[in-house]
C-alpha positions in Angstrom: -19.9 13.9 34.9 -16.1 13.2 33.9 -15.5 13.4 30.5 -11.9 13.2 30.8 -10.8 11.0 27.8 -9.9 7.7 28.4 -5.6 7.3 27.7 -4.0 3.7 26.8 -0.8 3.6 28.1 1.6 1.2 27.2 1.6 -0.4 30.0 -2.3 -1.1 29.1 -0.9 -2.1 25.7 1.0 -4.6 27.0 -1.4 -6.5 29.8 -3.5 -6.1 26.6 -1.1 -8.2 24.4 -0.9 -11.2 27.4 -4.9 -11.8 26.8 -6.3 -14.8 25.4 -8.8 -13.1 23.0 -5.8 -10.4 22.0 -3.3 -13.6 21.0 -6.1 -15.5 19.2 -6.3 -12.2 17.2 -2.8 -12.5 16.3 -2.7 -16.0 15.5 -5.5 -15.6 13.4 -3.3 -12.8 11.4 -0.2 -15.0 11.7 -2.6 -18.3 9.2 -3.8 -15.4 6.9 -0.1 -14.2 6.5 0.7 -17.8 5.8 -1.9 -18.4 3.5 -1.0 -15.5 1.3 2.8 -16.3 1.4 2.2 -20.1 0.5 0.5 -18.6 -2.7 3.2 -16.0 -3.5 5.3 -15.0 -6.5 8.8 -16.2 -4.5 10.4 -13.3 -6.4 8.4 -10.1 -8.3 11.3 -8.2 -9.5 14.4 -9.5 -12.1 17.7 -9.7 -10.4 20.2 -7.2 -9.6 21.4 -5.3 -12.6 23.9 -3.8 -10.9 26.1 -3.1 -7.1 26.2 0.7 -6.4 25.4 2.2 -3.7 23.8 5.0 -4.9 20.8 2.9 -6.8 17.5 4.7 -4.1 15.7 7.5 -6.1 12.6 9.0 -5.3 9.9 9.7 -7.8 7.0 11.6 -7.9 4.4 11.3 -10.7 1.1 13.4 -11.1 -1.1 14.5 -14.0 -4.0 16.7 -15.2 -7.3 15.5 -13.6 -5.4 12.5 -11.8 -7.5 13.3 -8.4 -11.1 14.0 -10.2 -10.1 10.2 -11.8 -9.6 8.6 -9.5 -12.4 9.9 -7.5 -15.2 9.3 -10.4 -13.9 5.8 -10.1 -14.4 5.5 -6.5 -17.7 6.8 -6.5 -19.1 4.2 -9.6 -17.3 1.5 -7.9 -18.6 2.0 -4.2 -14.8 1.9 -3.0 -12.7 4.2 -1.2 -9.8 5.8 -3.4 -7.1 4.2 -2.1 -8.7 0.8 -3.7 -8.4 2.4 -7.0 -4.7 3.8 -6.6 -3.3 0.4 -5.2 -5.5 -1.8 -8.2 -4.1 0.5 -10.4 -0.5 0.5 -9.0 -0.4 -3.5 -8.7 -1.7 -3.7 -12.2 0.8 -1.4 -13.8 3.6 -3.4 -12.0 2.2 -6.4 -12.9 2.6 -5.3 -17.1 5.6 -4.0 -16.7 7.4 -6.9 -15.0 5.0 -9.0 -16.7 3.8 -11.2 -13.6 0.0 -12.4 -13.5 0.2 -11.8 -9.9 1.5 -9.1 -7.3 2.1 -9.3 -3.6 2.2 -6.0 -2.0 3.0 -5.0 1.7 0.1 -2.2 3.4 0.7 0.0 5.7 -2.0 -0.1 8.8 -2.3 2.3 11.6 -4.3 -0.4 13.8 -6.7 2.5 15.1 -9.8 1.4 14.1 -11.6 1.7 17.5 -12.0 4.9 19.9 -9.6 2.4 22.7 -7.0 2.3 19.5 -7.5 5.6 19.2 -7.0 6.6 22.5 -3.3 5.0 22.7 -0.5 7.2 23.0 2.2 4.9 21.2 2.1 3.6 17.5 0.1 0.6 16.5 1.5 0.6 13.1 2.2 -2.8 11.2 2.4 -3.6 8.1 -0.5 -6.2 6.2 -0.3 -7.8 3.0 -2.4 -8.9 0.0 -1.8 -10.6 -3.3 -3.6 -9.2 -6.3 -4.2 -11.8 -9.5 -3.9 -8.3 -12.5 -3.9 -11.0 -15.4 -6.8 -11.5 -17.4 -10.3 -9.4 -15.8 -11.2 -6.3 -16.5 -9.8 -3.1 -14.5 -12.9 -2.7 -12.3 -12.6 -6.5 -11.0 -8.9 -5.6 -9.9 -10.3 -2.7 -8.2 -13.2 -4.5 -6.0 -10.3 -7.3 -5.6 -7.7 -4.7 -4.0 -10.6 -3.2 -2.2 -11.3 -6.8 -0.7 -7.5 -7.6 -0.1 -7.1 -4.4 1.8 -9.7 -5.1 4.1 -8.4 -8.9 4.9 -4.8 -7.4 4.7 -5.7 -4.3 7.2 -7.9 -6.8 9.4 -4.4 -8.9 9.9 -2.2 -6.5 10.7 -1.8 -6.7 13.8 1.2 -9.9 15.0 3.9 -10.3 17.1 6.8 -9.5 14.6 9.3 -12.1 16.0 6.4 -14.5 15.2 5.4 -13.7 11.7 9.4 -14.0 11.1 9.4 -17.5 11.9 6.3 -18.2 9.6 7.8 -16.4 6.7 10.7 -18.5 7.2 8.6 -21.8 8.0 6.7 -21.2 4.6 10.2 -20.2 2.9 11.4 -23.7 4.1 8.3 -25.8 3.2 8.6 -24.2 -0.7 12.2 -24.6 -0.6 12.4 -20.9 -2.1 13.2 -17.5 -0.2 10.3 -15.0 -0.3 11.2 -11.7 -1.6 8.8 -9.0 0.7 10.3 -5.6 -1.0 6.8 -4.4 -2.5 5.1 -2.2 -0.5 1.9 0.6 -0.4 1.0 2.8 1.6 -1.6 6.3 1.5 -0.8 8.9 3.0 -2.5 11.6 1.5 -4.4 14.4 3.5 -8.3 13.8 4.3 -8.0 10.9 1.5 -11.9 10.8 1.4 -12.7 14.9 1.9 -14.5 14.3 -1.4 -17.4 12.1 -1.0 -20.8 12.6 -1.8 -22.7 14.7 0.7 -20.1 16.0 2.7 -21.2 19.6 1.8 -17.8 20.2 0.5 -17.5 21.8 -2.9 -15.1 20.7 -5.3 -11.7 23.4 -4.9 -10.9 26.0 -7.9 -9.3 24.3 -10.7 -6.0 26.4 -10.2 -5.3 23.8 -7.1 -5.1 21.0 -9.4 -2.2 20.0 -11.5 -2.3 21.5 -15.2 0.7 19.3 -16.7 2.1 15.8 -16.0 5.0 16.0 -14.3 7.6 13.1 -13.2 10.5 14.4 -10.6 13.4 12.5 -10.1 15.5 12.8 -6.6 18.3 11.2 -5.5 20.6 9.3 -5.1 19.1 9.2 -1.5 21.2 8.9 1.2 18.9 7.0 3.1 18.4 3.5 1.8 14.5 1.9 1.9 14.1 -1.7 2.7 12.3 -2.4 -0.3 12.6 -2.3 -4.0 9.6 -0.6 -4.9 7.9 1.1 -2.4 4.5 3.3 -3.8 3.2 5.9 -1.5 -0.1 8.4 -2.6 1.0 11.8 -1.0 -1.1 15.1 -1.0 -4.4 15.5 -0.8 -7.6 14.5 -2.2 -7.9 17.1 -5.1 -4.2 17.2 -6.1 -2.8 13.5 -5.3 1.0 12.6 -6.3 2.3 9.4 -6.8 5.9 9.2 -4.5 7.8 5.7 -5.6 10.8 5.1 -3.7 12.5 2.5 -5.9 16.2 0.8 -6.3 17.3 1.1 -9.6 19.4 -1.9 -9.1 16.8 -4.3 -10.3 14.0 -1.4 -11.8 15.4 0.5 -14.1 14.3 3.7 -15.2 12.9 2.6 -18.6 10.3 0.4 -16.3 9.5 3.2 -13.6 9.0 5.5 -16.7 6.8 2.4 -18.1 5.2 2.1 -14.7 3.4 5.8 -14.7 2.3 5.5 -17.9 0.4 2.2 -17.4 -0.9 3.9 -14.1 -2.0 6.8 -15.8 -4.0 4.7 -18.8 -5.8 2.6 -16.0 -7.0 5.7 -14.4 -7.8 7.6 -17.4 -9.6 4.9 -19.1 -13.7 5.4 -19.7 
């Protein structure tokens, strides 16, 4: 018996791409990207405060019992972690810009079956959601990020020159650009190591942060394409929230702001 595993090539990938079923897939993602844009905020962020070139920092924010949080959370919820780090990262950003509503780009691998899986390119895209943070209670905005991921991971998967021309179609029809510089993305290690009855036991306390600690690096010499651009690094016991973020129109008052608001969301009984 051959047990050889199966390799996608691109060529595969591509006689994939020229089948009817694998373009109704992407047209389907292409009407949910144009639903969520037609309901957009236009613009999230206040205009530029200033020109420099020197305006990318990175940031990274953790605190005491930040991973044991946000994994209690998960667990009363019934939602994986990463729900409860982008509800509480859209609804932080939503208080301190003070906007009902956020629209945030999601980064999706696109290997959700063993043939994805198998391929040796990258099936990376990005998906997007728009979270309403204005007026329910924390743990609604949590099951509602949990449901946008899932709709935005399903529909990430387009032909990019395509979803261009329905960005600008939609930018067009409301006679207003669409600013898409809010993005999200986990990339923590084994993000879900800690769930319940996976024989693991929790690690020593001595792996996990004892103070709250923000960083500031930069300028960066590299330049994001985004404005604000919040990524969950290390692992499931000690997780650190990275923000890559252009102090042209955040400034560090309202990044400062940001963590806090994070940190009350997650903290919260």
């Amino acid at each position: 018996m051959d047990l050889t595993p199966v390799i996608r090539t691109p060529f595969d990938q591509a006689a994939l791409e020229t089948t009817a079923r694998y373009r109704g897939f992407c047209d389907r993602s292409l009407e949910y990207w144009r639903g969520v844009l037609t309901t957009a905020r236009p613009a999230m962020f206040p205009t530029r405060r200033f020109d420099s070139t020197d305006s990318f920092y990175m940031v990274k924010f953790a605190f005491p019992g930040m991973g044991d949080a946000v994994h209690q959370m998960s667990e009363e919820l019934g939602v994986p972690s990463t729900a409860v780090f982008l509800a509480s990262a859209v609804s932080a950003l939503g208080k301190v810009l003070a906007i009902p509503r956020v629209t945030i780009e999601v980064t999706s691998g696109n290997r959700f079956t063993q043939a994805d899986r198998s391929y040796v390119g990258s099936l990376t895209q990005r998906g997007v959601l728009s979270v309403d943070v204005c007026g329910g209670s924390f743990a609604s905005i949590v099951q509602a990020a949990h449901r946008g991921l899932y709709m935005a991971y399903r529909h990430a998967r387009y032909d990019p020159v395509s979803l261009a021309r329905v960005v600008s179609e939609v930018a067009r029809a409301r006679e207003t650009s669409l600013d898409l510089s809010c993005a999200f993305n986990d990339v923590r290690l084994a993000p879900e190591s800690r769930r319940r009855g996976n024989g693991e036991s929790p690690q020593p306390a001595t792996t996990r942060d004892d103070a709250r600690r923000i960083e500031w690096t930069g300028p960066l010499s590299t330049q994001e394409n985004m404005k604000f651009y919040v990524r969950i690094g290390g692992d499931a016991y000690r997780p650190v929230v990275e923000l890559t973020v252009d102090t042209r129109y955040v400034s560090r008052e309202v990044v400062m702001d940001f963590f806090s608001a994070m940190e009350e969301l997650l903290t919260a009984t």
